[in-house]
N, C-alpha and C positions, 0 to 999 in steps of 0.2 A: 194754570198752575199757580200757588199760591208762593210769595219771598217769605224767604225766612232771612232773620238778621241780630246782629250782636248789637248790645250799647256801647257805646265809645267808653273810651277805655278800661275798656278790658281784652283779655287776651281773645284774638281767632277763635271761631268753631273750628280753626283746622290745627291753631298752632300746637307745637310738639309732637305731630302725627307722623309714625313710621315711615320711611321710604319705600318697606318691605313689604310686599305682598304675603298675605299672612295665610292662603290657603294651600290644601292640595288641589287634584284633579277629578278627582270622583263626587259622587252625588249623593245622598243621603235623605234619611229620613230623620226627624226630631221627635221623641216623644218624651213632651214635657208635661207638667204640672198644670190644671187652670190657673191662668193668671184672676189675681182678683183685684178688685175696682180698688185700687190703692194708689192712684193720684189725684189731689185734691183741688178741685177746682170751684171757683167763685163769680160771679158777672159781678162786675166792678160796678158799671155805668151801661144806662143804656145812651145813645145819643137822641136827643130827642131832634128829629127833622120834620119841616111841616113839608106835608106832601108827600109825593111817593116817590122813588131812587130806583135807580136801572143798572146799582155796580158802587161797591163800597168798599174802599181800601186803608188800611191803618197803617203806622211804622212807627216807633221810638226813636225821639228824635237826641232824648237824653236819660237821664236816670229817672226825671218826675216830668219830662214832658213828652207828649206824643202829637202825633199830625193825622187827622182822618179826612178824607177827600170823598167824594162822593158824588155820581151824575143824578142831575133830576130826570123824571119822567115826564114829560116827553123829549128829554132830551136838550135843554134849551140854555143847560150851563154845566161847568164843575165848579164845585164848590167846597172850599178847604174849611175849618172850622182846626181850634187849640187845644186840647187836652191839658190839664195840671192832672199830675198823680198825689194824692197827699191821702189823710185820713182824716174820717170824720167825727162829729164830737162822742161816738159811742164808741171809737177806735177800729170802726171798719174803712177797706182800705177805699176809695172814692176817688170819682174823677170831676174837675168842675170847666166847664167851656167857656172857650172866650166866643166872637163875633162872629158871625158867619162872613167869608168872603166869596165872590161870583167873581169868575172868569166867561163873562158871556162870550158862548159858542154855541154851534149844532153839532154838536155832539152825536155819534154813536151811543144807540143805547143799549150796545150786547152785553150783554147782562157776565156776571163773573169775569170776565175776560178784561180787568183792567189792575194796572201793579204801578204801587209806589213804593220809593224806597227813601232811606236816609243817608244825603251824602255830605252831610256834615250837623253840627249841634241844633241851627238853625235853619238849616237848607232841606231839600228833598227832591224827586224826580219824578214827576209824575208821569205815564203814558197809556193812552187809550187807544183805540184804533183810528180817533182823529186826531188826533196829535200828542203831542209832548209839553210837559212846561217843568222849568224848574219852579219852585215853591219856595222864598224866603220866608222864615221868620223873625221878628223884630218882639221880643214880651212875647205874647199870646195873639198878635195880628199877622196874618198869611198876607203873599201879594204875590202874584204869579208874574212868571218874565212874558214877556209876547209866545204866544203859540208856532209850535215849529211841526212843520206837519212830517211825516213818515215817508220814507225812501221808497220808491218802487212800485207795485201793485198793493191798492188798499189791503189791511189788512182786516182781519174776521174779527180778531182778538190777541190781545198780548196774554202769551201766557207765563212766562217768566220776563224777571228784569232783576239785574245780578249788580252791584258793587264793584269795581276792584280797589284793591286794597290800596293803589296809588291815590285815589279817590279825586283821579282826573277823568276816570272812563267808569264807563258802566256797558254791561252786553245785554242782549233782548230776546226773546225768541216770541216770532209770532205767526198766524198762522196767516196766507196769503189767498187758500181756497180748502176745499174741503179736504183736497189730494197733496198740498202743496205747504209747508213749509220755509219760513228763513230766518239765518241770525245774523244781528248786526253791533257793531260797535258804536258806542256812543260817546263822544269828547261830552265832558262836564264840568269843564275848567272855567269854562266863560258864561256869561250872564243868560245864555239862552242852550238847550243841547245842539249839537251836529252831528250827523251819523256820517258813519263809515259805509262802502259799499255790500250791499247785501249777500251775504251767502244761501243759494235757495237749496234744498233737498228735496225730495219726494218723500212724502209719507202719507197715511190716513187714507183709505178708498174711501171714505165717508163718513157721517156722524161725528159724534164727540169729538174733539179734541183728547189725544192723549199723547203726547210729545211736552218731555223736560229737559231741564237745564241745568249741570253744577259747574261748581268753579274748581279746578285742582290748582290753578294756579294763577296768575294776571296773565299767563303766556298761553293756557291750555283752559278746556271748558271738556265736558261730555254730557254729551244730547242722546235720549235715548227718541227711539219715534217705531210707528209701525207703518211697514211698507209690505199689501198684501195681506196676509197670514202670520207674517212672521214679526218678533219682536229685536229691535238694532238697538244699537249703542256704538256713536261713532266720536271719536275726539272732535274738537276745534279748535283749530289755532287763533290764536291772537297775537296782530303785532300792529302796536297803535293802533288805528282805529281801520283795520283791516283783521276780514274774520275767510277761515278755510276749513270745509267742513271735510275731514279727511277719513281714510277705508273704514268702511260701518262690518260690525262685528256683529254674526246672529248669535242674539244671545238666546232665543225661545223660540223653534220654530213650529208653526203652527198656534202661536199665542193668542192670538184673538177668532173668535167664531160669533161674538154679537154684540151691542153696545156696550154691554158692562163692564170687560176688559181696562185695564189700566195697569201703567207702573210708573214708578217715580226711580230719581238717584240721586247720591249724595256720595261727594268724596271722602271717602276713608283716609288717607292720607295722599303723599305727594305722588306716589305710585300705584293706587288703587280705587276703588270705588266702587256702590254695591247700589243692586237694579234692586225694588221690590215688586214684584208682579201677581196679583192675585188669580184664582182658576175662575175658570167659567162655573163649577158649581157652589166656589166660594169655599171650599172646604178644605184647601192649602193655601198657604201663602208663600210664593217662592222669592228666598232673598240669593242675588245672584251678584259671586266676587269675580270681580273682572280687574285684571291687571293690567297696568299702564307700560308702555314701552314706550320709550320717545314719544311718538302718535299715533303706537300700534296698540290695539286693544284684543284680552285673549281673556275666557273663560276660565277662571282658576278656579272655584268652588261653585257649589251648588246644594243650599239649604230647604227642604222642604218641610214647613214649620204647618201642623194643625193647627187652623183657625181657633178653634175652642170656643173661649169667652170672646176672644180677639176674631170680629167678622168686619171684616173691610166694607167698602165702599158700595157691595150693592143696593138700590140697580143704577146706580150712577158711576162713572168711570174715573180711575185715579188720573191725576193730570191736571184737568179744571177743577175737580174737588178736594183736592188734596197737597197737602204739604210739608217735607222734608230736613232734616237738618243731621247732620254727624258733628258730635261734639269731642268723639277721640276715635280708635279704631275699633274699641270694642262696644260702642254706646249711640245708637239711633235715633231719634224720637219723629213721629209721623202724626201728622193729624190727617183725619181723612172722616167721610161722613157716611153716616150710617142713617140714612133718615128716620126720624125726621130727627136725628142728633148728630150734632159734631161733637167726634171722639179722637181722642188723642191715646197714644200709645207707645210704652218704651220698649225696642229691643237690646239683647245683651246677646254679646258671642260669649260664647261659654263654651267649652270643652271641643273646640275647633268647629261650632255653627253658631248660626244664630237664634234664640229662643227670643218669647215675647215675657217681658219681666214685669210688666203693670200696662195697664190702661184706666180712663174714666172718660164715663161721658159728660161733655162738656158744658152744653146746653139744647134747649129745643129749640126747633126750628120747623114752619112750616113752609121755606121756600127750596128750590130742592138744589140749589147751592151756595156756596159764601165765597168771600169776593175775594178775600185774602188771610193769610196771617202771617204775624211775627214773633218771632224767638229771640228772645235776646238772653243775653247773663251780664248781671249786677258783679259787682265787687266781690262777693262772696261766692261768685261763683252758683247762685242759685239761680235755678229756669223759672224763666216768667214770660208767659207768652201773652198777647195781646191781638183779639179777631175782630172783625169787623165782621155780620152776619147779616145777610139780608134777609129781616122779616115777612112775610106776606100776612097781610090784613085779609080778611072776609070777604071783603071786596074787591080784591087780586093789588090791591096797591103796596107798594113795597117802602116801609115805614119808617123803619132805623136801623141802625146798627149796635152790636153791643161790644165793651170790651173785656176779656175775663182777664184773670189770673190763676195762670196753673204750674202749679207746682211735685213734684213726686214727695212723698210721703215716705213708704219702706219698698225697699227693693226686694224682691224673692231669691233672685240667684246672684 
């Protein structure tokens, strides 16, 4: 699963979000309008890396700088590299790199499955299934702290890795086996991280990953995952660097029947939060309101939106390809991949559901996922995302990354 994330200072993706659970009980059908390709998007930069990469991750560290990290192939280091955001002399927008820096390790080389984050101007969080580092920056030079390795049973891949807003901790979710899930707390106050004790769940009979992560609050989290056939959503608590994953809530029974399946979630506001899960023949996209009670979780709505213009993610599964953000209660934004492009997409609730209000695709790609993205909002409150994409060369080696900028244009509804 890919982080999404704000630039410093400015307000929360969540602040000012209702306490209230905004749905009824019943279930519905949407029939809306095609959305038409009405967000505009740009490849800034590509990174130029020599050799080939097994997992490439971006974040905004500030308003003009950013941090990309990235494993080699065969696996034999990470290595962080500086973004400047500025423009160039024809006034298109550009990115220029400082030095490469090498954290030599043996690295894991599972491919998409690794997330860094920003947890302060100069700082960041990286974690792979070998370990963790935090990332200083000083100017445009990275320097990683000593490597701290992972709690418990190796993991496969991290799929999310979350902030809180104290910006002493950060939370994890990663996968342990193909059946097996856990999330964990991570102290980020001191020169190297420390995790808290593992909370494991059951989910996935196999294949893909598709198990997410949001934050409702520093004290609460909800994880959806699939256990079986059926599609959950369960709270987690958080208290200091101790994590409880408490009663899972079916929200879709019978949801998955083969690889393609996925869903993602994002909190709506302090008492709600909404599943998106696409059909096996792709030809709905179900966005599902679920209401918060203390740490009880209940189906409150149930949107079933035609795909249309709007085709998710096959044949690849939401979860490891895709990524999430709620920027108020009525306003979603998803990226998710449609090979061989990553597409991005806005929904809007409108007249008690949700519809899809624009999409574009983003860029091409011939590797059949991308490692990460981020969202942030500028001063003005404008969306500017930034991916890191892993290319594949002709000769299966996996080249750079790129970083865009996208922005919406006009809104339909």
């Amino acid at each position: 699963m890919s982080h999404l994330l704000k630039l410093p200072g400015c307000s929360s993706a969540l602040s000012g979000l209702s306490g209230t659970p905004r749905r009824g009980a019943d279930a519905e059908t949407v029939t809306t309008s095609t959305a038409v390709n009405n967000i505009k998007a740009e490849v800034v930069s590509s990174l130029p890396i020599t050799g080939a990469v097994a997992g490439v991750a971006v974040c905004a560290l500030d308003a003009s700088k950013l941090l990309m990290v990235y494993i080699n192939d065969p696996g034999t280091g990470v290595i962080a590299v500086v973004g400047t955001q500025g423009v160039d002399l024809q006034g298109n927008r550009a990115v220029t790199y400082g030095s490469d820096v090498t954290a030599a390790y043996a690295v894991s080389t599972s491919r998409n499955l690794i997330q860094l984050i920003r947890i302060g101007t100069d700082k960041a969080l990286f974690v792979c299934a070998s370990g963790s580092w935090i990332i200083s920056v000083t100017g445009t030079v990275p320097s990683f702290s000593a490597r701290v390795a992972l709690p418990g049973t190796a993991p496969t891949g991290i799929l999310n890795l979350l902030a809180l807003s104290d910006g002493a901790r950060a939370i994890a979710l990663w996968r342990t086996s193909a059946s097996n899930n856990c999330v964990v707390a991570i102290d980020i106050s001191g020169a190297t991280p420390s995790f808290g004790a593992v909370a494991s769940f059951t989910s996935e009979i196999s294949g893909a990953p598709r198990q997410t992560l949001c934050l409702v609050s520093d004290a609460l989290g909800v994880v959806t995952y699939e256990n079986g056939t059926n599609l959950y959503a369960a709270t987690v608590s958080i208290a200091n660097t101790t994590t409880t994953i408490n009663t899972p809530l079916v929200v879709k029974t019978a949801a998955y029947t083969s690889f393609a399946q996925g869903a993602v979630v994002a909190a709506t506001s302090s008492s709600s939060a909404v599943v998106f899960h696409r059909t096996e023949d792709n030809t709905i996209f179900g966005a599902y309101d679920v209401a918060i009670t203390g740490t009880n979780l209940s189906l409150a709505h149930t949107t079933n939106i035609p795909t249309g213009a709007f085709v998710p993610a096959s044949p690849y599964p939401f979860g490891v390809n895709s990524g999430i953000i709620s920027i108020s209660p009525v306003e979603v934004y998803l990226f998710y991949q449609k090979s061989p492009a990553v597409k991005f997409a806005r929904f809007k609730y409108v007249n008690g559901n949700w519809v899809v209000s624009g999409y574009s695709a983003i860029g091409t790609m011939t590797w059949e996922g991308y490692s990460n993205t981020s969202i942030s909002f500028d001063a003005f409150n404008a969306r500017i995302c930034g991916i890191a994409v892993e290319q594949k060369a002709s000769d299966n080696t996996h080249l750079f990354g790129n970083f865009y900028i996208v922005e919406p244009v006009t809104t339909l509804l």
